[in-house]
C-alpha positions in Angstrom: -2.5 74.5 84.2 -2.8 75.3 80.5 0.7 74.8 80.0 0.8 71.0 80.6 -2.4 70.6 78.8 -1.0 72.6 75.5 2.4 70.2 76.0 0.2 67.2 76.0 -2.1 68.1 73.3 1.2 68.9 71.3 2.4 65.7 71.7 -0.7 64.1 71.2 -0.8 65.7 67.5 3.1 64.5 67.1 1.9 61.1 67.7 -1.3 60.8 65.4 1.1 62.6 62.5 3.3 60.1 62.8 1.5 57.2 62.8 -0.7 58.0 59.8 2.8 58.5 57.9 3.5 55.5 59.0 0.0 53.8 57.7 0.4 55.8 54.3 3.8 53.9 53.5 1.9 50.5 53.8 -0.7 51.2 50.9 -0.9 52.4 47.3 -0.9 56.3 46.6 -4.4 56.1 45.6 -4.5 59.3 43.2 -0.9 59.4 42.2 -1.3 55.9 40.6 -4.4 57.0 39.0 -3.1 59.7 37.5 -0.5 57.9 36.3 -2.2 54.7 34.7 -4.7 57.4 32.8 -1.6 59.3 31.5 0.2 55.7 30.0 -0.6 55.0 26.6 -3.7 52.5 26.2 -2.8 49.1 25.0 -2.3 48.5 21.1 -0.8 52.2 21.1 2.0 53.6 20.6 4.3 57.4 21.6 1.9 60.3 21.7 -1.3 57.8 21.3 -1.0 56.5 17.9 -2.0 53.0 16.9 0.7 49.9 16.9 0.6 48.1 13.7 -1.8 45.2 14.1 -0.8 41.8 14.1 -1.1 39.3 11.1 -2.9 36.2 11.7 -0.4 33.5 13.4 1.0 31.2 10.7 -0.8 27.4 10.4 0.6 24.4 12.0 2.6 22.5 10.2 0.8 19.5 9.1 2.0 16.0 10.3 4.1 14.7 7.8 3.0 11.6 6.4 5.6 8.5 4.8 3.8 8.5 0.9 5.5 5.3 0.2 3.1 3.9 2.8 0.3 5.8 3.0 -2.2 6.6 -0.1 -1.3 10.0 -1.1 -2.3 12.4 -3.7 -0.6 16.1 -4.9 -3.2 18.0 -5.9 -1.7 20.8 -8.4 -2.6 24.0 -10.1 -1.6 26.0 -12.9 -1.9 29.3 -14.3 -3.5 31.5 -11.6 -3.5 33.4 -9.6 -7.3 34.6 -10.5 -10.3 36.0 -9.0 -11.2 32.0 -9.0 -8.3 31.3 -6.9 -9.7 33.0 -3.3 -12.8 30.5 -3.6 -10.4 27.8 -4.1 -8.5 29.0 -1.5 -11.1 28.9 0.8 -12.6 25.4 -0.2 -8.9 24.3 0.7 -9.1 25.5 3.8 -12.2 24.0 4.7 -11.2 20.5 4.0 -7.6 21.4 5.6 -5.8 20.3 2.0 -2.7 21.8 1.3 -1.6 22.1 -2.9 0.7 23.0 -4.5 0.4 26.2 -7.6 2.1 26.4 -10.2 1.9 30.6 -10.8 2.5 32.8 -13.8 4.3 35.7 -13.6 2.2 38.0 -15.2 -0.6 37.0 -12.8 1.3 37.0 -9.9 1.9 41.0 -10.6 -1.8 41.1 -11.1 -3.1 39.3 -7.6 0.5 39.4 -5.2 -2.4 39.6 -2.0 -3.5 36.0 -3.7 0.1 34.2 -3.6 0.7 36.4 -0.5 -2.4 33.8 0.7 -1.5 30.7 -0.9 2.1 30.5 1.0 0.5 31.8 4.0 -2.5 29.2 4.3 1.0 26.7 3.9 0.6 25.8 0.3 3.4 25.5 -2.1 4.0 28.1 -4.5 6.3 27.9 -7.6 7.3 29.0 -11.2 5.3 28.6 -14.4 7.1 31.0 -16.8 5.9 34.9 -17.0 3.9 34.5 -20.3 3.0 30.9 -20.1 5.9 30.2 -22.9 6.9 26.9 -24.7 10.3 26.7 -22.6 11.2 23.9 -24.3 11.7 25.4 -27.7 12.9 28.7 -25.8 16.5 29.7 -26.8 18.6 30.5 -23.6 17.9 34.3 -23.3 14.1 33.5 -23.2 14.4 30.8 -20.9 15.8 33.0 -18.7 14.0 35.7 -18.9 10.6 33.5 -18.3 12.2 32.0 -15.2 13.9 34.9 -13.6 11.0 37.9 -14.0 8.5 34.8 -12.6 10.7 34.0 -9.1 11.0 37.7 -8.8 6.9 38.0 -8.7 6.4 35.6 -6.5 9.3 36.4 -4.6 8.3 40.0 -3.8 4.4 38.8 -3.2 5.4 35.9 -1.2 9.0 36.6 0.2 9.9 33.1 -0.8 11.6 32.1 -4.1 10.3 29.2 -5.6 12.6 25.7 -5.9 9.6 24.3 -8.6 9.2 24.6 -12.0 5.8 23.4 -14.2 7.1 23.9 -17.9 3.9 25.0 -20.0 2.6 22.4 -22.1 4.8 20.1 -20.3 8.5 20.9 -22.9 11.3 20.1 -21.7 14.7 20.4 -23.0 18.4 19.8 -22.1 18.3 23.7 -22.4 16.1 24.2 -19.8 17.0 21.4 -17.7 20.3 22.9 -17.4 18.8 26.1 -16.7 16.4 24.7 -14.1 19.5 22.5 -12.1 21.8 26.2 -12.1 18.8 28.0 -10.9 17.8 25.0 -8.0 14.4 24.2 -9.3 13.2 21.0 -9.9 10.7 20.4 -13.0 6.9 19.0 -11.8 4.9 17.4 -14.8 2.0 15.4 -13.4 0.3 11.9 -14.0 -3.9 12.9 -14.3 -4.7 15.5 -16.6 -8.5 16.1 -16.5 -8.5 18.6 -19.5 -10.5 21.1 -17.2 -9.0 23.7 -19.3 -10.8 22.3 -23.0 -14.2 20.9 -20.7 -15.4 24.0 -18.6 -17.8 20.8 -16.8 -17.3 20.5 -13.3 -18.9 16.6 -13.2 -16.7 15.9 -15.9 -13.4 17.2 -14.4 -14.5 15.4 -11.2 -15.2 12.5 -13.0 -11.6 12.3 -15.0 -10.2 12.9 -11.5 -11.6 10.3 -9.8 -11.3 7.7 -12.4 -7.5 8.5 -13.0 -6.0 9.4 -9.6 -3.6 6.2 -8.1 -1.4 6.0 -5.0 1.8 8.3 -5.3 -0.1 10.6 -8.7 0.2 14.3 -9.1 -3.1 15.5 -10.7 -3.0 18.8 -12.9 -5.5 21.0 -12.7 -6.6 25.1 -13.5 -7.4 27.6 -11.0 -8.2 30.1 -13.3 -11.5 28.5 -14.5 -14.2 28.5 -12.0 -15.7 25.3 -13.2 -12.6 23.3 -12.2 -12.9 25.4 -8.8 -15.9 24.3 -8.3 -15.4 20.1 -8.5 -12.9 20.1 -5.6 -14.9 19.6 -2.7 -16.4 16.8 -4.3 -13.3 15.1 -5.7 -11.4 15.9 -2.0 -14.4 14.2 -0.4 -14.4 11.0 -2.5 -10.5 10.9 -2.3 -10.5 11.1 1.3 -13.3 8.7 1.8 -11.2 6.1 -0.1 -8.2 6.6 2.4 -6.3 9.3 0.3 -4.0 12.0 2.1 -3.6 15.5 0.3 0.2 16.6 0.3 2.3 19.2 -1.8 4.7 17.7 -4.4 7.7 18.3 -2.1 5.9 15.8 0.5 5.1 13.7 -2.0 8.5 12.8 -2.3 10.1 13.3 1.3 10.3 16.8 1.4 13.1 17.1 -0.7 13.9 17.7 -4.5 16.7 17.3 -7.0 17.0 20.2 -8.9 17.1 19.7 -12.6 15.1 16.3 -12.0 12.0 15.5 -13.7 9.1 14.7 -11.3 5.9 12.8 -12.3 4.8 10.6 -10.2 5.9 8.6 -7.0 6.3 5.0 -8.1 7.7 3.0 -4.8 6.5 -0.3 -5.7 4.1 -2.7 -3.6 4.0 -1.2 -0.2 2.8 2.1 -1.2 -0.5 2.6 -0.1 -0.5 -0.4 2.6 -1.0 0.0 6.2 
């Protein structure tokens, strides 16, 4: 009798085994997968646990482009900087979502690279102002040169963009440099309101001079560098864009595109500018 019995339960245990391997194959190893997940590196790291690089902050939308020949525009511009000035400029231009345009020294650009680093990153236009801040226009050639070239070079490794702009100091020009500026493709930016921020350190009165000056199509000059002229831009971008103005960069200004060589001071396209 017990050898039927010992056959069945034999069989019996055949069965169950096989069935249960059959029921394992339809899930998830449980503790194998476990292990695993708690032996794969945690997200954000890399071989052998060490941190990934973190990622920079996602570059701004482009801004609609607007047609200045039909729309009241206004290039806000500065010169000299960067400064310590410059980040709380940088900041009030962000609030009002304005985009400029600086004009940068060299010198200062080897000073504060993390502040033009900022300025093209927040979509602002950077370009050249000489190294020293010299009278190009009386420059001889090697000078010019040397002004122009050490000045892309800063803002080139602070930025990694070479400038296609060029301010001359003290506004002087010459066929010199004008030659110089069309071989090296930048085009030279004078402007059409000076507010004399840099002789008044008076907020009200730079806002004042800006206000009373500024016309459809101008390019107002203005200093980063003094904190005083810093801090009479949120007014003068509120009043501006309460009278219907739009805030572009000098290249908008003028379709996008520049000549280089060409002498830029305002944009002068007749009757319609301005108009709905």
């Amino acid at each position: 009798m017990d050898g039927p019995i010992v056959v069945r339960r034999a069989a019996a245990a055949v069965l169950a085994a096989t069935v249960c391997g059959a029921l394992s194959t339809l899930g998830p190893g449980p503790r194998r997968v476990g292990l695993a997940s708690a032996s794969a590196p945690a997200a954000g790291t890399g071989h052998a646990g060490r941190k990934s690089a973190p990622r920079g902050p996602a570059p701004p939308a482009a801004p609609a482009r607007v047609d200045c020949t039909r729309v009241k525009c206004v290039a806000l511009t500065f010169d000299d900087g960067p400064a310590e000035s410059t980040g709380r400029l940088l900041d009030i231009l962000a609030a009002h979502h304005v985009r400029a345009t600086f004009f940068i020294v060299g010198e200062q650009a080897a000073k504060f690279p993390e502040l033009v680093r900022r300025e093209h990153e927040a979509g602002h236009q950077v370009a050249d102002h000489s190294y020293t801040h010299a009278d190009l226009g009386r420059a001889p050639t090697k000078k010019i040169m040397s002004e122009l070239t050490r000045t892309q070079e800063a803002i080139r490794r602070a930025s990694g963009v070479t400038p296609t702009m060029l301010r001359p100091p003290y506004g002087s020009l010459s066929k010199r440099l004008t030659g110089i500026a069309t071989r090296m493709g930048m085009a030279q930016v004078l402007w059409t309101v000076d507010p004399l921020d840099w002789e008044h350190r008076d907020t009200k009165y730079v806002e004042r001079r800006v206000l009373k000056a500024v016309k459809p199509g101008y390019i107002v000059l203005m200093h980063d560098i003094h904190p005083t002229t810093v801090a009479a831009i949120p007014a003068i971008i509120e009043r501006l864009a309460a009278q219907g103005y739009s805030f572009v960069t000098v290249p908008d200004l003028f379709g996008g595109t520049l000549t280089p060589g060409k002498e830029y001071l305002r944009l002068d396209s007749g009757d319609r500018q301005g108009l709905p």
